[in-house]
N, C-alpha and C positions, 0 to 999 in steps of 0.2 A: 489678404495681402500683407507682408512684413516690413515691417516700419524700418526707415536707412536713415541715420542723422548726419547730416553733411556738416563738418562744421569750417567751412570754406567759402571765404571772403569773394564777394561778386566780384568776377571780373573773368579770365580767360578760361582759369580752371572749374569755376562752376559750371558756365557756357559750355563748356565740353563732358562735361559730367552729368549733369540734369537730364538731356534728351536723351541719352543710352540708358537712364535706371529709372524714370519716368515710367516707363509702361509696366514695369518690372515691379514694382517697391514704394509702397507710401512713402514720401522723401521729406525731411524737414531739416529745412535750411536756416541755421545760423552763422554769423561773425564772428562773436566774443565766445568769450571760455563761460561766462557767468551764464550764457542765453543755453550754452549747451550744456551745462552740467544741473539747469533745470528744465529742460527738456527731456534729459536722461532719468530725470525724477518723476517727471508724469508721465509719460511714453514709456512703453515697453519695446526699445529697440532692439532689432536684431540684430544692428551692427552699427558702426560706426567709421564714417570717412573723412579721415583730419588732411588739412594741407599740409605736408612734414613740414615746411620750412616755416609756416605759419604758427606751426605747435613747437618747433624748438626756438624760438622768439620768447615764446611764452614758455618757456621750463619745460615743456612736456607736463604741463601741470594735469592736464584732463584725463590722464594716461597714467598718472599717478592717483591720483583721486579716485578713480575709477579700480583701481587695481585693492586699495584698502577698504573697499567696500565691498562686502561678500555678493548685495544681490546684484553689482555690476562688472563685477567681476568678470563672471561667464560670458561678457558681451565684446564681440571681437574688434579690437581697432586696428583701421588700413592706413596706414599712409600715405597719400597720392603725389610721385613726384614725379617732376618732369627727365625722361632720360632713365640711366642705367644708373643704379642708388652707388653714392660713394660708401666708403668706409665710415664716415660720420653717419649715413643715413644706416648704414644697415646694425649698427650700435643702438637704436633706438630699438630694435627687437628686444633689446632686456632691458627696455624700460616700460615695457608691455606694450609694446604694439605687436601683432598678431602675425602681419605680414605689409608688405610695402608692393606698392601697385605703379609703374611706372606708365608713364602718359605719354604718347596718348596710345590707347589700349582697344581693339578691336571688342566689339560689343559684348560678343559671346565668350572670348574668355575674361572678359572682366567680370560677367554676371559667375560667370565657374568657378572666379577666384571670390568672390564673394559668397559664394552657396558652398563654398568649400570652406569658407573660414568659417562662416552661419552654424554648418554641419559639424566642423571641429569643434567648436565650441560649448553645443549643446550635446555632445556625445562625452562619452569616458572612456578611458584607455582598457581593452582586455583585460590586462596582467590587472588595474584600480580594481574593475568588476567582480574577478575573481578574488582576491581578498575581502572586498565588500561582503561578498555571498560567504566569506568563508567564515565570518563573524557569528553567524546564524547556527542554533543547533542542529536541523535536519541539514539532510545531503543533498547538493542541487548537481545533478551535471548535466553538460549541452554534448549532442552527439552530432555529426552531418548525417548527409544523405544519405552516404551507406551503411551508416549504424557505427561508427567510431568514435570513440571517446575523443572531446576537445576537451574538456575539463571537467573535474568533479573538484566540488568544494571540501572533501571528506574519503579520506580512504578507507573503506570497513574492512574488519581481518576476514572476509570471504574471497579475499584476491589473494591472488600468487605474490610474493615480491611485494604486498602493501608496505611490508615493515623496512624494507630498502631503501632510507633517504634516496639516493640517487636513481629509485625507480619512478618512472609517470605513467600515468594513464592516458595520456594522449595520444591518439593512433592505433589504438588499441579496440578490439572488439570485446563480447563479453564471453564468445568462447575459448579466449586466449589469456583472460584473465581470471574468470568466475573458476571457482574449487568446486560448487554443486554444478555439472554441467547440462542435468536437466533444468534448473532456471536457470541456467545459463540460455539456452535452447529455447525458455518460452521466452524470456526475455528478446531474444533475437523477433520472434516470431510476431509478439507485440511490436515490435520497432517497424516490421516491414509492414503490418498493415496498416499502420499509419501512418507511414509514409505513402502506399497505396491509395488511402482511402481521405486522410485529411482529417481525421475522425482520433482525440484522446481517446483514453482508457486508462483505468484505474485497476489494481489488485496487487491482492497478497502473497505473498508465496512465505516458506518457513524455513529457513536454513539453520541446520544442523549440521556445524562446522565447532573445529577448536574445544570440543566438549561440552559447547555453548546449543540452545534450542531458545531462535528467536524468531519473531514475526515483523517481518517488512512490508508498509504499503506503499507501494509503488505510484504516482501519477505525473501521466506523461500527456505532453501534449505536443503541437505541432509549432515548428516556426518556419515564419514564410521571408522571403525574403519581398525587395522593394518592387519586384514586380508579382507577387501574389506568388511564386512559388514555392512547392516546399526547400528548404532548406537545411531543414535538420530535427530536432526532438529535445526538449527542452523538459527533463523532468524532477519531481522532487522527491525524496525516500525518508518515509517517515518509522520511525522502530514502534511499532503498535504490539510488541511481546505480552503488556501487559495488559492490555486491555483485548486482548485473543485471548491471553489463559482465564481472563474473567468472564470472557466470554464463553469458551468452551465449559468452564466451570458451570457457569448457569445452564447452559443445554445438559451436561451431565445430570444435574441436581434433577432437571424437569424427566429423565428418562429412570432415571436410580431410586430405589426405593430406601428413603433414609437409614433405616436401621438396619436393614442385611447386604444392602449395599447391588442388591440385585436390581437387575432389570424393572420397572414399576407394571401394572397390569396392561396398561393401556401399551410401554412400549415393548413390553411382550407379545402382546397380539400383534403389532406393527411390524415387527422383525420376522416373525412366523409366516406374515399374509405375502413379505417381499422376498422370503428363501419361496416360498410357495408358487409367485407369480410367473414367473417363466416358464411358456411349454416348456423349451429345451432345457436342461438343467443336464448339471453334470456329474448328478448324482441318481439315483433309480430307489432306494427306500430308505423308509425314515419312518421315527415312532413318534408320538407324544403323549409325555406321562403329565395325568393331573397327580397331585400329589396332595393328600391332607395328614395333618399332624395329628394324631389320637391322643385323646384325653387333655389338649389343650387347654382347655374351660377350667377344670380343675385345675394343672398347673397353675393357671393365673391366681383362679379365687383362692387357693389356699396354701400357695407359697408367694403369692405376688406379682405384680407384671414385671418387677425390677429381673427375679427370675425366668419369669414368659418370655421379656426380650432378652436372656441370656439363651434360650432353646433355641427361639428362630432363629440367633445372628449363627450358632453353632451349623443348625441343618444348613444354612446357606453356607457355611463355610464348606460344609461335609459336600454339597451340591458342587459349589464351582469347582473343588481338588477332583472330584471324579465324573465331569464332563467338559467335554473339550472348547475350546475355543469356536470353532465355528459352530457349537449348539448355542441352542439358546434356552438360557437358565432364566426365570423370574418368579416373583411373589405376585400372587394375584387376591390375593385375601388375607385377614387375620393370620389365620393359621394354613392359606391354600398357596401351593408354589406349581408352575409348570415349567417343563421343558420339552423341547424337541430334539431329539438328538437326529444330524442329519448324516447320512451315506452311513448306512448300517448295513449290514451283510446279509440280516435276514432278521424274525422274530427272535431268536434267542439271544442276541444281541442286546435287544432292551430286556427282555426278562433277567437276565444276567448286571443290568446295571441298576435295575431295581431292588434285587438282592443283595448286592452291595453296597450300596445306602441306606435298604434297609439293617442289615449288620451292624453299620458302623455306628446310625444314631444310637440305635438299642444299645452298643459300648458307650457310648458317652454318656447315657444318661441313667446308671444303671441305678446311679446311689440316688436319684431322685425317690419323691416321695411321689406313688401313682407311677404308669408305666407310660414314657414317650414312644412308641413308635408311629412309623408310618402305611397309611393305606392305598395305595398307586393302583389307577385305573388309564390301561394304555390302550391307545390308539393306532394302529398302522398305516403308513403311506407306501401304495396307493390303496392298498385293497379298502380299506374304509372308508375312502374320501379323498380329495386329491384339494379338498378346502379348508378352510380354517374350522369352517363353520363346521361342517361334515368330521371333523376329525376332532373337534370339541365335544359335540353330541357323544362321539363313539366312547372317548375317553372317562366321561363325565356319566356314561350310564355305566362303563365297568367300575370307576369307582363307587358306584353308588350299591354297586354290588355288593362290593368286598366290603363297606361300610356294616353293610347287613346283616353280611355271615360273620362279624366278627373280630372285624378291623386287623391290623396289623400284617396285609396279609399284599399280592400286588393279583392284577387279574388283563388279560386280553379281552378286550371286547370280543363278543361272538354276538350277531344276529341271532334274536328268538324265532 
């Protein structure tokens, strides 16, 4: 129950005041200015009711006092007069009284003018609000019900019209404002199930606007109004660009094999096993070449690893220019690299891309000292296996072939 300080001399006006805000309002009744302006010191009032004629006797001193004190400030004073307020009483609004209450006053709108002053008081105005928030470095905006912007604290350049002093966001949706109109679009879509559901949600999305590639986290939650419904969406947009490319940077590192920059072993098999996974697939054959580097051992011990890792980062370079993007290129050992090449026309397709890589190392490496080439043992999809596993064994025994007869050379598995 919220505390009401009367500060109103016994006699006609208390008697008529007391039994109406009694049931309502802890009520503490003083005389003097000194009894109320220590009462407003220990009490946490929500409001305060002076006699007017009583308080301009006295200067309007408590009214004053009140007003140069920050934490009583916020606390509203009425003034209770008898009749319709003259022009002297209604002068007293800019000496801080809040509003003036004329007697005698039917029960229920005097508790209304009271819980309306109570409410004025302890609220802030929109337009304060919106500057307040707008102090702060992230973006806050409030939207209603049907998903329109009431205010954003921050215009970002992924809007139409941001750079238009004279343009607002208010009324506005995000498909009539957003430049990316697929997050435009999820955006929307987050807004209605939570307005549906009652239920926040948080995420990122990445816009690539203006020449610019940033990362936004979006988090949204719900706001209800005084009788529990929703009302609107209340979110906050935070720029995470830099802590995504760090992020993405580390998952790259964990799948990349530092020094040729390919695919690592482990996520070579992993990209293999998920083009692999689908019965339906929209493509019908595929090879995979194991591939080992001849004579590597020697290049190391007797020109150096400084020149070892100049060979591998070369063959990975010569590897990623003549296979495509949706094959998949990786090192799987010291000197072992595979690939799959996917939606190939038939076997001479890989025999043909084997040949050409083998060419091209043999050029680059011609002035070496010992000869680099390579020995590829390939596998076909389907007829060898339609697994990873299946199609590794296949690969892995023709290479071990070609190792045998004399390296340098590439070979299709055949069943003995």
């Amino acid at each position: 129950m919220k505390t009401i300080l009367l500060l109103i001399p016994q006699g006609e006006t208390r008697d008529l005041i007391f039994p109406l805000l009694s049931a309502s309002y802890r009520l503490i009744c003083c005389e003097e200015l000194s009894a109320a302006w220590d009462a407003v010191n220990r009490q946490s009032a929500a409001a305060v009711l002076v006699d007017l004629a009583r308080a301009k006797e006295q200067g309007l001193a408590l009214a004053e006092r009140m007003k140069d004190h920050a934490p009583f400030s916020v606390i509203p004073i009425l003034g209770l007069i008898p009749g319709l307020p003259t022009e002297e009483d209604a002068a007293c609004v800019a000496q801080g009284f809040f509003d003036l209450i004329s007697l005698p006053c039917p029960r229920e709108l005097l508790l209304k003018r009271i819980d309306s002053a109570i409410r004025g008081s302890d609220s802030i105005g929109f337009d304060e609000m919106e500057q307040m928030l707008k102090q702060l470095p992230s973006n806050i905006f409030l939207k209603d019900a049907e998903g329109r912007y009431v205010f954003a604290t921050q215009y970002w350049h992924h809007l139409t019209n941001a750079d238009d002093p004279d343009w607002s966001i208010r009324g506005k949706t995000d498909m009539e404002i957003r430049k990316d109109k697929q997050n435009a679009k999820k955006a929307m879509e987050a807004d209605m199930e939570i307005l549906r559901t009652g239920k926040g949600t948080n995420y990122i999305i990445e816009e690539k606007q203006d020449g610019m590639d940033e990362f936004l986290e979006l988090i949204k939650r719900p706001v209800y109004d005084k009788n529990g419904k929703i009302s609107g969406i209340i979110a906050l947009i935070n720029n995470v660009t830099e802590q995504q490319l760090l992020k993405q940077e580390l998952e790259k590192r964990t799948q990349l094999d530092t020094l040729t920059e390919l695919l690592n072993k482990r996520s070579t098999e992993n990209h293999i096993r998920m083009m692999l996974e689908p019965p339906e697939k929209d493509w019908q054959y595929g090879a995979m070449m194991m591939i080992d580097v001849d004579n590597f051992k020697h290049v190391n011990d007797s020109l150096g690893h400084a020149v070892g890792d100049r060979v591998l980062a070369e063959i990975a370079r010569i590897l990623r220019t003549n296979f495509r993007v949706m094959d998949v290129t990786g090192r799987i050992g010291g000197d072992e690299f595979m690939v799959f090449l996917r939606d190939i026309a038939d076997a001479d397709a890989a025999c043909l891309s084997a040949q050409r890589i083998q060419a091209q190392v043999h050029s680059a490496f011609q002035e070496l000292e010992g000869s680099v080439s390579l020995s590829i043992g390939i596998s076909l999809y389907p007829q060898h296996g339609t697994t990873f596993a299946a199609l590794y064994r296949a690969a892995d025994t023709a290479l071990y072939d070609v190792k045998k007869n004399g390296k340098g050379a590439y070979k299709i598995y055949t069943a003995e």
